[in-house]
C-alpha positions in Angstrom: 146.6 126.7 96.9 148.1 129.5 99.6 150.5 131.3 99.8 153.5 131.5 102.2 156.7 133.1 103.2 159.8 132.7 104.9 163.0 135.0 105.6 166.0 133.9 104.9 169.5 135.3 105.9 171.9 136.9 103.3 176.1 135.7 102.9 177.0 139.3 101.7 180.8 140.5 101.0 181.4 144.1 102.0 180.4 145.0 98.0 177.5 143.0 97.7 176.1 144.3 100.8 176.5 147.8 99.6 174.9 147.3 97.1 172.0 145.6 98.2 171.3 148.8 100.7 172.1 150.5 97.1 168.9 148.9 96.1 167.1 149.5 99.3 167.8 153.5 99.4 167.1 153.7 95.6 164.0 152.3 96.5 163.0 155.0 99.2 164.1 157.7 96.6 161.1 156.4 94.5 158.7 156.4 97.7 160.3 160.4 97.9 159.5 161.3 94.5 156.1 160.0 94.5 155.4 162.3 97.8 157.5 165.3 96.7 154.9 164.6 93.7 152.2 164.5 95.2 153.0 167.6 97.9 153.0 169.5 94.6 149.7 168.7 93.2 148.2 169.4 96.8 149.3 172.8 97.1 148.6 173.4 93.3 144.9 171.8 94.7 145.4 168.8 92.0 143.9 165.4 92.8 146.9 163.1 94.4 148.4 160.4 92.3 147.4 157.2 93.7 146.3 154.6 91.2 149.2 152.1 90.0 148.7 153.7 86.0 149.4 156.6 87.0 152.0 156.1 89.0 153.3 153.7 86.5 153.3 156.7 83.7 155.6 159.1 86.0 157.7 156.1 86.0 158.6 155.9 82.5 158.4 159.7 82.0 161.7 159.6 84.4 163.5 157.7 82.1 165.8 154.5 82.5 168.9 155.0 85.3 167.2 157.7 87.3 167.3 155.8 90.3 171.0 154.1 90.6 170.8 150.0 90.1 167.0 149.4 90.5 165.3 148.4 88.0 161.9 149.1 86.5 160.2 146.1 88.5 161.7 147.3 91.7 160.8 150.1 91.0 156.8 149.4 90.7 156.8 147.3 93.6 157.3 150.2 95.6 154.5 151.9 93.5 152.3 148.8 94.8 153.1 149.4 98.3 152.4 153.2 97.8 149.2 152.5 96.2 148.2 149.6 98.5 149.2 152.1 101.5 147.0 154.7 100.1 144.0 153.1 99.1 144.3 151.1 102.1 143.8 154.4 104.2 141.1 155.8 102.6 139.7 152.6 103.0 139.5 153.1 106.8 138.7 157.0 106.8 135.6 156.1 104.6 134.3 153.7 107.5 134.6 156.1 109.8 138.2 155.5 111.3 139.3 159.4 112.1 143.4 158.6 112.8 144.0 156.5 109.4 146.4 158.3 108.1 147.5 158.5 104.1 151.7 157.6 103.5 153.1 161.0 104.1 156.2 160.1 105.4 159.8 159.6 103.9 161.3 156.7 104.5 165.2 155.9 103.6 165.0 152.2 102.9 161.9 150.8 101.2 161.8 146.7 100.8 162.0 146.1 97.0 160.2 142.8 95.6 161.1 140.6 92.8 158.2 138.4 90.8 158.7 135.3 88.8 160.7 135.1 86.3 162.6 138.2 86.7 164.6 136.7 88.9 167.1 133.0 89.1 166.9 130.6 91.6 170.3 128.2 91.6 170.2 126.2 94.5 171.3 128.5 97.4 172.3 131.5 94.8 170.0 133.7 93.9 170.5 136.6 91.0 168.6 139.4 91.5 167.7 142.0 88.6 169.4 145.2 88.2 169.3 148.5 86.1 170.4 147.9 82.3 174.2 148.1 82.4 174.8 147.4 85.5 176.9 144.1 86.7 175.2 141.1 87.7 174.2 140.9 91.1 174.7 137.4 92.4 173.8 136.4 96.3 174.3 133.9 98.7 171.6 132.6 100.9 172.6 131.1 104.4 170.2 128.6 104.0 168.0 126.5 101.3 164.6 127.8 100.8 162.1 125.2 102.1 160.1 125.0 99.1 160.8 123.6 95.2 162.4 126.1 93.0 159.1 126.1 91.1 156.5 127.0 93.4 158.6 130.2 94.2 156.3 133.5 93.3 157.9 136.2 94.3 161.4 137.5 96.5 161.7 140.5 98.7 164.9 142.3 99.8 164.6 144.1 103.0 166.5 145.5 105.8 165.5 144.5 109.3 167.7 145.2 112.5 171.1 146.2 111.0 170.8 143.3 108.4 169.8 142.6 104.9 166.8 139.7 104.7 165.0 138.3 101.9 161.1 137.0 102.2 160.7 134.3 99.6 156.6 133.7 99.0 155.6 130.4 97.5 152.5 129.1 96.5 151.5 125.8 98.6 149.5 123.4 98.3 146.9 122.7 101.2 147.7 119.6 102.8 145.6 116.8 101.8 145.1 113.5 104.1 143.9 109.6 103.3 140.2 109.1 103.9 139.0 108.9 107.4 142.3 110.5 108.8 141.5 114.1 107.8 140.2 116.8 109.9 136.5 116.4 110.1 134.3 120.1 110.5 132.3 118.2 112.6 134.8 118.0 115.1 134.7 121.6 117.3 137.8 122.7 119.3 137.8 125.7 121.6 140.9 127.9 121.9 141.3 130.4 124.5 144.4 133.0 124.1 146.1 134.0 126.9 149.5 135.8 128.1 151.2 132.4 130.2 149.2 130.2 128.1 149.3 131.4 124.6 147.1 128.3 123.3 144.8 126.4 125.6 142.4 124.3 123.9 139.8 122.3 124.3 138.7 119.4 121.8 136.3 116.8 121.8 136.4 113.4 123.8 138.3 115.1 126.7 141.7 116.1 125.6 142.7 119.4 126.1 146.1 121.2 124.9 148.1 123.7 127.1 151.0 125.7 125.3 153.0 127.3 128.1 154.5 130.9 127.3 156.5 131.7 130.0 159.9 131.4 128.0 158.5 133.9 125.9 157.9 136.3 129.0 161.6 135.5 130.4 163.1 136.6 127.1 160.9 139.9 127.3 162.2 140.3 130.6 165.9 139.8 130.0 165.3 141.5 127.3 164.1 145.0 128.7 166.3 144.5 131.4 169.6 144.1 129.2 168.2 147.3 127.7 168.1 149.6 130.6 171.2 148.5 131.5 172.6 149.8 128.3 171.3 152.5 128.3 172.4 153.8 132.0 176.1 152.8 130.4 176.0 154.5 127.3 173.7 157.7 129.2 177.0 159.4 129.5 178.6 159.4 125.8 175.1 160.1 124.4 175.2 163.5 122.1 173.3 165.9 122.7 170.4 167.6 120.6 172.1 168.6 117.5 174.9 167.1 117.6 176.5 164.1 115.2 177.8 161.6 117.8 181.3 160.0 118.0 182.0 157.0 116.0 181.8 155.0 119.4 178.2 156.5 120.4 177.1 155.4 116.3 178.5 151.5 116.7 176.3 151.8 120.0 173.3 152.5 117.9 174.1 150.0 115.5 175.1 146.9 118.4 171.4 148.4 120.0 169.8 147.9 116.2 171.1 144.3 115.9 169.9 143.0 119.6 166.8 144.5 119.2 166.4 142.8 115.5 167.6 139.7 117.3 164.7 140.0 119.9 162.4 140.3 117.7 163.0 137.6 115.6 163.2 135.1 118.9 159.2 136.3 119.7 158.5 135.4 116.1 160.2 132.6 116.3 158.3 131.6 119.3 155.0 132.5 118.3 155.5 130.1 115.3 156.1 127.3 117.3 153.5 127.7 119.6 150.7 127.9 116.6 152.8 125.0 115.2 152.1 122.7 118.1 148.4 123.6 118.2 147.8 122.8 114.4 149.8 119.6 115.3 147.7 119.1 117.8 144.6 119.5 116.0 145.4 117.3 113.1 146.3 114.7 115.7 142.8 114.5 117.4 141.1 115.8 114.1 139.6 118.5 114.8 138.2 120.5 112.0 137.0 123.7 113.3 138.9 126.0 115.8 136.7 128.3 117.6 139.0 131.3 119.0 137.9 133.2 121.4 139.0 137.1 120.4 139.7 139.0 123.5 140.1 142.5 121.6 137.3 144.3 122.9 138.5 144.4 126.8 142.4 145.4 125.9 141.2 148.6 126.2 140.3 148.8 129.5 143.0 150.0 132.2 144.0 147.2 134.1 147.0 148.9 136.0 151.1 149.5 135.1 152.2 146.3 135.3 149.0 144.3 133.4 148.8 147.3 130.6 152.5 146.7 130.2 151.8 142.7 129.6 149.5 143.4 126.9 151.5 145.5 125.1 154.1 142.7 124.9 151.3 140.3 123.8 151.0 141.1 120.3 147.6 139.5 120.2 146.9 140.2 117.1 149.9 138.3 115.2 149.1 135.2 117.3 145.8 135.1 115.6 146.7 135.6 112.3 149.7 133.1 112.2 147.1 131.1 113.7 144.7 131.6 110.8 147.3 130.6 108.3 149.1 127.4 109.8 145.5 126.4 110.2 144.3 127.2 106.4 147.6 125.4 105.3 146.2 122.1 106.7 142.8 122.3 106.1 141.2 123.6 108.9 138.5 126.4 109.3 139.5 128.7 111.9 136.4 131.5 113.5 136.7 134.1 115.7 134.3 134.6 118.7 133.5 136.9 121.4 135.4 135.7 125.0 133.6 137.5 126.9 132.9 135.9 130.2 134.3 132.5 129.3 137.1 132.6 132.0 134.5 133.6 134.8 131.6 130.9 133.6 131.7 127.1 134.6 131.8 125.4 131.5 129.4 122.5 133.6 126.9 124.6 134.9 127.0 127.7 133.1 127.3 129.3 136.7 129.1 132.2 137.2 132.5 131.5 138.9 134.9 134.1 140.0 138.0 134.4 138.7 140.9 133.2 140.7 144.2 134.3 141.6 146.2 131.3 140.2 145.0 129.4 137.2 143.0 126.2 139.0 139.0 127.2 138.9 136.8 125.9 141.6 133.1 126.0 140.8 130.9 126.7 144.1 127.6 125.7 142.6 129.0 121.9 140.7 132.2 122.1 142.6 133.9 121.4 138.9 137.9 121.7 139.4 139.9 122.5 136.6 142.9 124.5 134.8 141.0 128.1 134.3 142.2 128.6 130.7 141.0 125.0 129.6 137.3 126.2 131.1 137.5 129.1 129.3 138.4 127.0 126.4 135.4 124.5 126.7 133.3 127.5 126.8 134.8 128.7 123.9 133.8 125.6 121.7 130.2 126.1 122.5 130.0 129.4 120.6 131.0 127.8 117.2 128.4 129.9 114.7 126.4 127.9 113.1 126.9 129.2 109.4 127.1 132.8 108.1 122.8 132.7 106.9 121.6 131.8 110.0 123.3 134.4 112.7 123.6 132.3 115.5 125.7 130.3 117.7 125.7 126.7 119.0 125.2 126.1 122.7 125.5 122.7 123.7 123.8 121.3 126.7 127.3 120.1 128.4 130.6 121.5 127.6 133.3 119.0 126.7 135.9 119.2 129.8 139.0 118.1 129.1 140.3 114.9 131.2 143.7 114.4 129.2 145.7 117.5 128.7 148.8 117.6 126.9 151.4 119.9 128.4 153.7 121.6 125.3 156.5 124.8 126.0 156.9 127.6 123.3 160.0 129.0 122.9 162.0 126.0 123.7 165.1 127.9 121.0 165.2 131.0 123.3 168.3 131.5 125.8 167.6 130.1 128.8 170.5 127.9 130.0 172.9 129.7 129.1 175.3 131.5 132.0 175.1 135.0 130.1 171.3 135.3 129.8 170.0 132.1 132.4 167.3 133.4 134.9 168.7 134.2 138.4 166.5 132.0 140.0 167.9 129.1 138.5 171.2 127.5 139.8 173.7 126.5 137.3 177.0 124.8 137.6 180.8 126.6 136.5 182.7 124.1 134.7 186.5 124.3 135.1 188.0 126.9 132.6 189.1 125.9 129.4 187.8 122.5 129.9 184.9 120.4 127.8 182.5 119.1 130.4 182.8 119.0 133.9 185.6 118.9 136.4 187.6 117.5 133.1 191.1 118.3 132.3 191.2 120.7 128.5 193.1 118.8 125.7 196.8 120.1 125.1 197.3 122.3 122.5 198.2 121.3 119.0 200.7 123.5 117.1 199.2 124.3 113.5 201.3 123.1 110.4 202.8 126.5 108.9 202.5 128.1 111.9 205.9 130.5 114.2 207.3 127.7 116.6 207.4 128.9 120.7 211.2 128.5 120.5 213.9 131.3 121.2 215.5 132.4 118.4 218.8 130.2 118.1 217.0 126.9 119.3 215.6 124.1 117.3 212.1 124.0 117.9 210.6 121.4 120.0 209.0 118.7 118.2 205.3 118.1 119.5 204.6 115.2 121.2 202.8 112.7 119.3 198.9 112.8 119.7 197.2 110.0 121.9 194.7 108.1 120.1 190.9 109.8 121.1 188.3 107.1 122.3 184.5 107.4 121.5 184.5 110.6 124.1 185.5 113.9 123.1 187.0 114.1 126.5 190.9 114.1 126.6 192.3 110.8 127.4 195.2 110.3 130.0 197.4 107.1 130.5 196.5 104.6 132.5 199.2 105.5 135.1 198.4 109.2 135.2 194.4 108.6 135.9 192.8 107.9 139.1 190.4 105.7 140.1 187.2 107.9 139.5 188.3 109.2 136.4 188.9 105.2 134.9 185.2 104.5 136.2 183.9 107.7 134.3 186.4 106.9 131.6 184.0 103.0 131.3 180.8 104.8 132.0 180.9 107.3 129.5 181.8 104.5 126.8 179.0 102.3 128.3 176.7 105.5 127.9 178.1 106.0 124.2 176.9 102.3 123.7 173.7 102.6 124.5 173.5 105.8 122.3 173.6 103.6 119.3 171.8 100.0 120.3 168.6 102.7 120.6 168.5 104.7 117.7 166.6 101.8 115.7 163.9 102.4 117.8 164.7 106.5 118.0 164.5 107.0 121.9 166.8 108.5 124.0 167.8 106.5 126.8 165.6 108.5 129.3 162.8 107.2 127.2 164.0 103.8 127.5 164.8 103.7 131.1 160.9 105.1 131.8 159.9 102.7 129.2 161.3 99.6 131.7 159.8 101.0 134.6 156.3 101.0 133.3 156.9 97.4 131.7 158.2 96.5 135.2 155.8 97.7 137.6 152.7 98.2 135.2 150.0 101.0 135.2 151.2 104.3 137.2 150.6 107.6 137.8 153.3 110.2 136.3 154.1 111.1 139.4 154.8 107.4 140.5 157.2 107.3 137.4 158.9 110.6 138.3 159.7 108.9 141.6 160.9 105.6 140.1 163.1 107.5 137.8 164.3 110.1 140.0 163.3 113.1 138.4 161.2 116.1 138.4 157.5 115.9 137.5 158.1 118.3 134.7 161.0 116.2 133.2 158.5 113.2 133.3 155.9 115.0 131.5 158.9 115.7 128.6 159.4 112.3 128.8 156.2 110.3 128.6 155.4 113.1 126.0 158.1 112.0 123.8 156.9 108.4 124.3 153.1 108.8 123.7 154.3 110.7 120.6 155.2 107.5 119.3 152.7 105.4 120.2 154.6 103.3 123.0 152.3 104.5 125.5 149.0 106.5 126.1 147.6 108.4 128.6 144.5 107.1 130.0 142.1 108.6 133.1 142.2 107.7 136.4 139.3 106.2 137.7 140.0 107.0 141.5 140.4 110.7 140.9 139.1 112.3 137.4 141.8 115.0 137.9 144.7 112.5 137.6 145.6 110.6 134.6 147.8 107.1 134.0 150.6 105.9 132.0 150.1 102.7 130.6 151.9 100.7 127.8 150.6 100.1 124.3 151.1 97.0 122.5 153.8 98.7 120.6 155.5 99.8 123.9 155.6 96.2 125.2 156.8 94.3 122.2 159.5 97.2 122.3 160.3 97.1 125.4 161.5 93.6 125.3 163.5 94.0 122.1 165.5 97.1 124.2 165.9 94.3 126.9 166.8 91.9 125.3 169.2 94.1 122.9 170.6 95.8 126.5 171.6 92.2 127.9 173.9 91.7 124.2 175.2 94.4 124.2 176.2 94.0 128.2 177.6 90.7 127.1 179.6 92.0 124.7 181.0 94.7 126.6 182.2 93.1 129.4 183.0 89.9 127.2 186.9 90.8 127.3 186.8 89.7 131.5 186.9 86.5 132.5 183.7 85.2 134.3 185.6 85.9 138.0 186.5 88.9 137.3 182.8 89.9 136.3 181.7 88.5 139.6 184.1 90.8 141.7 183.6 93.7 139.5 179.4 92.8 139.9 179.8 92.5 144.0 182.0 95.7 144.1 179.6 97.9 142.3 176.6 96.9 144.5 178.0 97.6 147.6 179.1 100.6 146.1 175.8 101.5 145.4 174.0 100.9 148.8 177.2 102.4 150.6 176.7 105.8 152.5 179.3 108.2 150.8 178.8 110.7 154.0 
C-alpha cells in the first residue's frame, strides 16, 4: 500500500469561505503561541518545547474555544507540523548542514489537517470538524475525489494563491499485473533529465522515449513576461514604504496572488503528465528498473545569466520525486545515479565526444549519430547498482541505443493557441466577431421569456420570429434562397464531416487516423515522412497521428533497413482487418447519403466535383 494525494478545488459562499480562512488564521494563532512560548523559555534559558507531548499538554492547559472554530485535532496537526519542522532541522544541523534553520517565523495561515473519522465524506460534500458549539461546517467540492470513500486517510485545508484548497491523502494499492505482463527488474531503463527534454529514456531492445518540455518553457516565458508588464503598469499606483495602499493597489495584489497561483499549478500540472507518460511508457515495454541519472552535483556551477536562470525554473528536484512515486505506484524500483559525463561519452564506444550545440551527437571515433539526451540515456542504464551489499555498478559491454523512439509533449493543457497568450511566432487566424467558426454569420438573438421587450413605450412588442429548425451543425442555418453557393457546399460538407464522426467511433479513431490508416493499406510500408506527404500535413502532425494509431495496435513502428536512423510505418493485422471494415462502412454510409439523388444526378454532381478539384483557382 502507498499513499497519495490530490487537491481539489472548494464551491465556497461568501460565509463558508470566511470561515474556512477562520480555520486557517486560527491555525497560525496556534503556530504563534507555540513560538511566543518558546521565545519565553529561551530568554528564561529553558529547554524549547518541541516534542508532540509536550506540546500536546500546553494544548489542553489552554482550555477548549481559545482558538475561534478549530478544534482540538486541528489544532495538533499544527503541533505535528511544528514538531516535524523542528526536529526535522536539528536533524540537518546535527550532520553538519550550518543554514538549517529551526521554525522561528510567524506565519498567518497554517494548513489544518483532518484524519479519519473525524471527518464525513458524502459524495462531493464534505463536513469538516469544528470547535464544540459551533455550527456545522458543510463544503462543496468542485470535483469527485478520485479514490473510494474508504481508502480516504486524511484531508487538509489550505490556502494557495488567493484560494482555499483541500489535499485529500488516500492509501493505494500498488498496481498489480497478470503473469508475464508485469514489469520485470530484469529489464533496465536509463533516464536522463533535462530542461527541453524533461524525460529521455532509454530501454532495452531499442526503444527509446523523448518527452518534449518546451510548452513548459513557453508558459514560463509568457509567464515572466506578463509579469513585468504588470508591474511597469501598476509601478505608478504602488505605495510607498509605510504606507497602506488604495483599495485599487490591494485588488492588484490579490489579481497578482491568483495568476501566480494559477502558474504554478499549470507547471505542476505539467510535470505530472510528463512523469505520467514515462511510467506509461515503462509499463508498456516492461521495464522494471529506472536508472535516473541525478544531475545535482553540477547546478552549482555558474553557467552564465541566461543558463543560471533556466535552472532555477527547472525545479529538478520535484521532477524526481513525482518521478519516484508514479513509479512506486506501479511497481517499479526507481535509483538514482551520478550523470556525470553521460552527455559527453558515446554510449558505443565509451569515447569521449564533445558536446554539441543542438541536440544530435556525432561520435568521431564510431561515427555513432544519435539524439544527445537518448545517449546520455543509454549511458545512464549502464550504471544500474548492482545491489546495496556489493557497492558497485553494472557496466555492460554495449550500451542499448535506441532505434525506435517515441516522441510525447508535456504540457499539452497549457495556453498555447489561444489569441491572448499564443506565442508570437505562431500565426493564427481572426474569426469574424461575434460569429462561431470561421467567416460564419452569428445566430440572431433570442429574447428570454420574462425578460423587458425592445419596444417604445406605447407599442405592442414585436413578436419574435419563429426559430429555424438547427441541423447537425451548431452553425446558424439560412434559407435556401438567402445562401450562396459556397456556403450550401460547406453547409453538405460539414454534415458529410458530422457523418463520419459517428460511423468511426466503434473503432475510436478520429478521422485523421482513419484517413492515414487508408494510405498505409493503400500504398503499403512507408516512411513517416512519405505519410506526411500523402496526407498533406506537417511531420509533427504525423508523428501525433501514427502515435495515436500504434497506441492501438493498428500499426507499429519498425526500423529501416536502408538507414538505421529512420524508422517505418507498417500495418498490423488488426490495422488491416480494420481498415477494410472503415472501407467498407465509408462506401454505406456514402450510399446512404447521397441515396436521396437519382443515379444522373450523382454522375453530374461526381464529374463537377473532380474538375473542381484539378481546376487552378488562381
Amino acid at each position: 500500500m502507498v499513499y497519495r494525494t490530490t487537491r481539489v478545488g472548494l464551491r465556497l459562499t461568501r460565509l463558508q469561505r470566511q470561515r474556512c480562512f477562520g480555520l486557517l488564521r486560527s491555525a497560525g494563532d496556534v503556530w504563534s503561541c507555540v513560538l511566543e512560548l518558546n521565545g519565553w523559555r529561551r530568554r528564561r534559558g529553558d529547554a524549547p518545547l518541541a516534542s508532540i507531548r509536550e506540546l500536546f499538554g500546553e494544548l489542553a492547559a489552554a482550555g477548549p474555544g481559545t482558538f475561534g472554530e478549530l478544534d482540538s485535532v486541528g489544532a495538533r496537526s499544527v503541533l505535528h507540523r511544528f514538531s516535524d519542522a523542528w526536529f526535522a532541522a536539528a536533524k540537518r544541523r546535527k550532520a553538519g548542514d550550518g543554514s538549517a534553520r529551526f521554525p522561528r517565523r510567524r506565519r498567518g495561515l497554517v494548513p489544518v489537517r483532518w484524519y479519519y473519522g473525524t471527518f464525513r465524506l458524502d459524495g462531493r460534500r464534505l463536513r469538516l470538524p469544528v470547535a464544540v458549539g459551533k455550527p456545522s461546517l458543510w463544503l462543496r467540492l468542485d470535483r469527485a475525489i478520485p479514490y473510494p470513500a474508504g481508502q480516504v486517510r486524511s484531508v487538509t485545508l489550505l490556502a494557495d494563491g488567493g484560494r482555499v484548497w483541500l489535499e485529500v491523502t488516500a492509501e493505494v494499492p500498488i498496481t498489480t499485473y497478470p503473469p508475464g505482463v508485469g514489469p520485470d527488474p530484469g529489464r533496465v531503463a536509463g533516464v536522463d533529465l533535462g530542461i527541453i527534454h524533461p524525460y529521455a529514456v532509454a530501454g532495452p531492445d531499442g526503444h527509446g522515449l523523448l518527452v518534449s518540455g518546451r510548452a513548459v518553457r513557453a508558459e514560463h516565458r509568457m509567464h515572466l513576461a506578463d509579469t513585468k508588464a504588470r508591474q511597469r503598469a501598476v509601478a505608478k499606483r504602488a505605495p510607498k514604504p509605510g504606507q497602506k495602499g488604495s483599495r485599487r493597489w490591494r485588488q492588484s495584489r490579490h489579481r497578482t496572488r491568483l495568476v501566480e497561483g494559477r502558474h504554478r499549478r499549470r507547471i505542476r500540472q505539467a510535470h505530472h503528465e510528463a512523469a505520467k507518460t514515462v511510467i506509461a511508457w515503462a509499463v508498456q515495454q516492461r521495464v522494471g528498473t529506472l536508472t535516473v541519472g541525478d544531475p545535482r552535483g553540477v547546478l552549482s556551477l555558474d553557467a552564465g545569466r541566461r543558463h543560471n536562470l533556466r535552472l532555477r525554473q527547472w525545479q529538478l528536484g520535484r521532477a524526481i520525486a513525482i518521478l519516484r512515486d508514479k513509479a512506486e505506484l506501479a511497481g517499479i524500483t526507481l535509483q538514482l545515479v551520478d550523470e556525470r559525463g553521460s552527455s559527453s561519452t558515446c554510449p558505443a564506444c565509451r569515447a569521449r565526444v564533445r558536446k554539441p550545440a543542438g541536440r544530435t551527437m556525432t561520435c568521431t571515433t564510431c561515427h555513432t549519430i544519435g539524439h544527445r539526451d537518448l545517449f546520455a540515456a543509454a549511458t545512464i542504464a549502464t550504471r544500474t547498482p548492482t545491489g546495496a551489499d556489493s557497492g558497485g555498478i553494472t557496466t555492460t559491454a554495449v550500451a542499448v541505443l535506441p532505434r525506435v523512439v517515441t516522441h510525447r509533449r508535456a504540457g499539452r493543457h497549457l495556453p498555447g493557441a489561444g489569441p491572448s497568450r499564443r506565442d508570437p511566432r505562431r500565426p493564427h487566424h481572426v474569426a469574424a466577431a461575434g460569429s462561431v467558426g470561421r467567416l460564419r454569420p452569428a445566430p440572431p438573438p433570442t429574447p428570454v421569456a420574462g425578460s423587458r421587450s425592445p419596444a417604445p413605450h406605447g407599442e405592442e412588442p414585436q413578436t419574435p420570429p419563429p426559430r429555424r429548425e438547427r441541423l447537425w451543425s451548431q452553425h446558424y442555418v439560412l434559407p435556401v434562397e438567402e445562401e450562396s453557393l459556397s456556403e450550401l457546399f460547406w453547409s453538405v460538407a460539414r454534415r458529410l464531416r458530422h457523418q463520419s464522426h459517428e460511423a468511426l467511433q466503434p473503432w475510436g479513431i478520429t478521422p485523421g487516423q482513419a484517413r492515414a490508416l487508408g494510405v498505409v493499406a493503400k500504398h503499403g510500408t512507408m516512411r513517416p515522412s512519405e505519410l506526411s506527404e500523402h496526407l498533406r500535413i506537417a511531420p509533427r502532425s504525423t508523428t501525433e497521428v501514427v502515435d495515436g494509431l500504434q497506441s492501438r495496435g493498428l500499426v507499429e513502428r519498425l526500423p529501416d533497413p536502408a538507414d538505421r536512423r529512420a524508422t517505418l510505418v507498417a500495418l498490423t493485422a488488426s490495422g488491416a482487418a480494420t481498415a477494410q471494415s472503415i472501407k467498407a462502412e465509408r462506401g454505406a454510409q456514402g450510399e446512404r447519403f447521397f441515396a436521396a439523388l437519382p443515379q444522373r444526378d450523382r454522375a453530374e454532381l461526381a464529374r463537377i466535383l473532380a474538375a473542381l478539384r484539378v481546376s487552378d483557382p488562381a
